[in-house]
C-alpha positions in Angstrom: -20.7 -6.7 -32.7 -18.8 -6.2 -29.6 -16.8 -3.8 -28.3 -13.7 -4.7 -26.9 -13.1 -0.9 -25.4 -16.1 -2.2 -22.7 -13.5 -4.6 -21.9 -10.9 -2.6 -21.1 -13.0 0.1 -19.5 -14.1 -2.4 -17.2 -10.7 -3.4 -15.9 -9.7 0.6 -15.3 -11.7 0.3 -11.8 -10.0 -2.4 -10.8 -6.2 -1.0 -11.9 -7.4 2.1 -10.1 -7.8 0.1 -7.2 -4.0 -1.4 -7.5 -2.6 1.8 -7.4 -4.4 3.1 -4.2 -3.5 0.1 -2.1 0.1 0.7 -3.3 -0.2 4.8 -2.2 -1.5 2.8 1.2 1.0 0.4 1.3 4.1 2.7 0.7 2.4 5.1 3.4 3.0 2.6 6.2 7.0 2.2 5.3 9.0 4.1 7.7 11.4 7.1 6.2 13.0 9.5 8.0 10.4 11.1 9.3 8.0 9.4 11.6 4.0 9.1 10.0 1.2 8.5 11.7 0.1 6.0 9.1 3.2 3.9 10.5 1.2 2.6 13.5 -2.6 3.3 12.3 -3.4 0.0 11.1 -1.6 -1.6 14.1 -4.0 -4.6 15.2 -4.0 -4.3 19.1 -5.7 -7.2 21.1 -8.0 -5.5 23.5 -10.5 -7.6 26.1 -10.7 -10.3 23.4 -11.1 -7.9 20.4 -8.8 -7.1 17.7 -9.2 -3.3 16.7 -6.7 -1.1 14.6 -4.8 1.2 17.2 -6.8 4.4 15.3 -10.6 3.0 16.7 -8.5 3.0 20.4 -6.9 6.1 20.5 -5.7 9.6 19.5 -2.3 9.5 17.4 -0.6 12.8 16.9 2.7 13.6 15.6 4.5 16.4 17.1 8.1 15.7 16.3 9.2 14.9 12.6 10.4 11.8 14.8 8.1 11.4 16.9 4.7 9.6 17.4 2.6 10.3 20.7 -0.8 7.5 21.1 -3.3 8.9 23.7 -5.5 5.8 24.4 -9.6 7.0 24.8 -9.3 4.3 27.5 -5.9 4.0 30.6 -6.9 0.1 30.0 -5.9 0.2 26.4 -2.0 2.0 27.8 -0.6 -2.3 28.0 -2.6 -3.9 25.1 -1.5 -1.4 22.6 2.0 -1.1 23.9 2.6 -4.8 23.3 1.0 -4.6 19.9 3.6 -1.3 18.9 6.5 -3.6 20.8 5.3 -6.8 18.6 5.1 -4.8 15.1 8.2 -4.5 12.8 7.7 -0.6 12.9 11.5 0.2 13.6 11.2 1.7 17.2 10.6 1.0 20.7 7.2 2.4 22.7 7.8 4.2 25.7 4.9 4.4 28.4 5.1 7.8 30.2 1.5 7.8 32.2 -1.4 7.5 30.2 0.7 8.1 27.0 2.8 6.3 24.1 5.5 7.8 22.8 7.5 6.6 20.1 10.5 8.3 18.7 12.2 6.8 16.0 15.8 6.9 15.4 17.7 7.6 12.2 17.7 5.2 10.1 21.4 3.0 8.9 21.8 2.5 5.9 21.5 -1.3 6.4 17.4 -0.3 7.5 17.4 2.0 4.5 18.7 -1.2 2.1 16.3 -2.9 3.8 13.1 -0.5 3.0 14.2 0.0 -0.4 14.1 -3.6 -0.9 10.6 -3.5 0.7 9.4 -0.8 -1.5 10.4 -2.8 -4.4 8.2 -5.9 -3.6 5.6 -4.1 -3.6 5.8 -2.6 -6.9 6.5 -5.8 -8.2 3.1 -7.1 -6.2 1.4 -4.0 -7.9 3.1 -5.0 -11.5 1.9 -8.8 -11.2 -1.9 -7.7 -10.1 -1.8 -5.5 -13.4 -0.9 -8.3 -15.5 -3.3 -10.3 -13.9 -6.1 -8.0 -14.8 -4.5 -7.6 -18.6 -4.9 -11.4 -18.7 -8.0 -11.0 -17.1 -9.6 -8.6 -20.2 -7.1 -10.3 -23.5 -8.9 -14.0 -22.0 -12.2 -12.5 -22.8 -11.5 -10.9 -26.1 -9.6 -13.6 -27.4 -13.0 -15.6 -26.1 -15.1 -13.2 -28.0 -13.3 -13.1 -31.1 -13.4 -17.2 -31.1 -17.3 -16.3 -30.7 -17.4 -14.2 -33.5 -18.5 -11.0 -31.4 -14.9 -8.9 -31.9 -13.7 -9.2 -35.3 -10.2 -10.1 -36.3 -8.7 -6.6 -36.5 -10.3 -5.2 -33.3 -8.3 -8.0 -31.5 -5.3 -6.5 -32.4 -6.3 -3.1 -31.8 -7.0 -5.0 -28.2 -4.2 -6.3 -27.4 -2.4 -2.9 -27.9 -4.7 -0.6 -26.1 -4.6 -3.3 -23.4 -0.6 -2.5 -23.3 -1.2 1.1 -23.2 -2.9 0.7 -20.3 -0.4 -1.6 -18.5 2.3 1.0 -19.2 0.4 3.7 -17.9 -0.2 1.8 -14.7 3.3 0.7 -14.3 4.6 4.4 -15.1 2.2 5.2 -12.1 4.0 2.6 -10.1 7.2 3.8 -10.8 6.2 7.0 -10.3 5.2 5.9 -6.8 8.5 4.5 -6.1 10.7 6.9 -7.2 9.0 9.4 -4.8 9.1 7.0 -1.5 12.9 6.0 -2.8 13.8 9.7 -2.3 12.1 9.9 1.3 13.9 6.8 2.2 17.0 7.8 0.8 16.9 11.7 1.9 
């Protein structure tokens, strides 16, 4: 016989894996402090290559509204200032030598709206990939029961500890949001 707790032990890695591309996600929206992770992943075009603004220079955050890039190179100063102009970070760059600062204003309550709305797509992305994987694992027990490899009663038993395990993902989820909500809210 099979077990069908392999199953769901071998979709846990993958819900882990929702949830910390969620914590990443929700890093990158603005609240009313500026974050360093805001312009991080920033893809700036550089002499034909596309590199994340971290691989190009030194990003500090001295100001809770503040950002200050300190490219390695002075010829990175007008690639990455177009890439920060061309991102939907909330903010202008401002090129003061060999340094980008960007200071971030505070934040209307239209842009607030407009976050929380943001934050709650990508919960709902998070909830969907969840159910995707719970479709995922009850597809192969209901397979395995056809096969005769999970009896009957174990299917059952299945099905709810597969819904446990959505519930505690999507309580981490909310858990998530609720947090970020307060940041963007406060």
């Amino acid at each position: 016989m099979f077990d069908y707790k392999d199953i769901i032990k071998k979709i846990r890695p993958e819900l882990d894996k929702v949830i910390v591309f969620l914590e990443r996600e929700l890093a990158k929206v603005r609240t009313g402090r500026a974050s360093i992770s805001l312009v991080e992943d920033i893809v700036v075009d550089c002499f034909g290559s596309k590199l994340p603004l971290k691989q190009l220079a030194a990003i500090s955050n001295p100001e809770p509204k503040q950002i200050v890039i300190q490219p390695w190179d002075k010829s990175y100063v007008e690639s990455i200032e177009r890439a920060i102009s061309s991102s939907s970070i909330g903010a202008a760059p401002i090129v003061d030598k060999d340094v980008i600062r960007i200071t971030f204003p505070s934040m209307s309550d239209e842009y607030r709206k407009e976050l929380l709305r943001i934050l709650s797509e990508k919960q709902e992305e998070a909830r969907k990939t969840i159910r995707h994987w719970r479709g995922e694992a009850w597809e192969e027990v209901q397979e395995k029961t056809k096969q005769g490899e999970i009896r009957e009663d174990d299917k059952f038993k299945a099905k709810d500890d597969l819904q446990k395990l959505v519930d505690e993902y999507s309580k981490k989820i909310d858990d998530l949001g609720e947090r970020k909500k307060k940041e963007i809210e406060s």
